[in-house]
N, C-alpha and C positions, 0 to 999 in steps of 0.2 A: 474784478478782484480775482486774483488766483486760487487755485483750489485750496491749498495748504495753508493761506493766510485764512480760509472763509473756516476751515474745520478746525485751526488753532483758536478762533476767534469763538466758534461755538461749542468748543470743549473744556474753554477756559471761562466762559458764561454759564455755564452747564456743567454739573455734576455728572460724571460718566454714567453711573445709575439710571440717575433722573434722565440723559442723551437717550441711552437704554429701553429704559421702557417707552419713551417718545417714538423710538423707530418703531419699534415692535407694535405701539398703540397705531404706526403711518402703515406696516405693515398686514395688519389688520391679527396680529398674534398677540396683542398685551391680557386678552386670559388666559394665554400661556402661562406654566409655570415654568420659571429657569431652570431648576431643580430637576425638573423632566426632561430637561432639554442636555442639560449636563451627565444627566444617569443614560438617555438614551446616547449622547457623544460616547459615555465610556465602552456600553454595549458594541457598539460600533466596533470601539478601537479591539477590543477582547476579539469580538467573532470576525477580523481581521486577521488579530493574530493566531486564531483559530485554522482560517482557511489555507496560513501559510504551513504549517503543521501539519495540516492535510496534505497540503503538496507534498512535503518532503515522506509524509508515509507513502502517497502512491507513488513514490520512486520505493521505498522497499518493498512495495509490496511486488509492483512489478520485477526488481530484483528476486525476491520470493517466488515468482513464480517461473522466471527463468529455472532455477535452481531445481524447484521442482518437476519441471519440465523433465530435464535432464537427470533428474532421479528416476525419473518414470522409465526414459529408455533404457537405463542400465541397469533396473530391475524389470524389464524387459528381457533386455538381454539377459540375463542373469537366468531368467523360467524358463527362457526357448533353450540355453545349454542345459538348465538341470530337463527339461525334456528332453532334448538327443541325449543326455546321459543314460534317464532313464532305458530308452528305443534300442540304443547300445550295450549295455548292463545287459537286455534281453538276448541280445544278437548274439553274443559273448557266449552267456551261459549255453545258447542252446546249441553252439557251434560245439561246446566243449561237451556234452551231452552225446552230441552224434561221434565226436571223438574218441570219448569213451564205449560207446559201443560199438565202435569199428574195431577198436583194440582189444577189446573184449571178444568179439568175434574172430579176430586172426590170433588170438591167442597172444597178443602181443607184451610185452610187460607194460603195466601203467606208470605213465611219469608221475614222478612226486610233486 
């Protein structure tokens, strides 16, 4: 007998219920509760689509951290110029210091 005739023959002799808990009693699960077995399916399906959400965050985050990357070296950059500014700022004034008292000293008149 073919397979499809033998399980039409035994699902039409049988209540799907009543097939149901027969496997489940061959299986050695019939003190299973369906109920658990349906609430654990759902859990399943949720912390699935849990883990795909996760993915798409560690693509931002990684994006996130690119970004931040790149924040770091241009406020990098950004402190090593305000240091030479500062280094310079010093250079400046004391060149114009020795200037003034060279001019000072030759009697020269001071630029404005």
């Amino acid at each position: 007998m073919d397979m499809t005739k033998k399980i039409a023959r035994v699902v039409t002799e049988e209540s799907f219920p009543r097939l149901f808990q027969k496997e489940l009693k061959k299986a050695g699960l019939d003190k299973v509760n369906v109920d658990n077995i349906l609430d654990s399916a759902r859990v399943i399906r949720e912390n699935e689509q849990n883990l795909k959400d996760l993915g798409g965050l560690k693509k931002r985050l990684d994006i996130l951290d690119k970004i931040m990357t790149t924040v770091d070296k241009i406020a990098g950059g950004i402190d090593k110029y305000d240091k030479e500014q500062t280094l310079n700022s010093k250079t400046l004034s004391d060149h114009n210091d020795r200037l003034e008292k060279v001019e000072k000293h030759l009697n020269l008149p001071v630029a404005p």
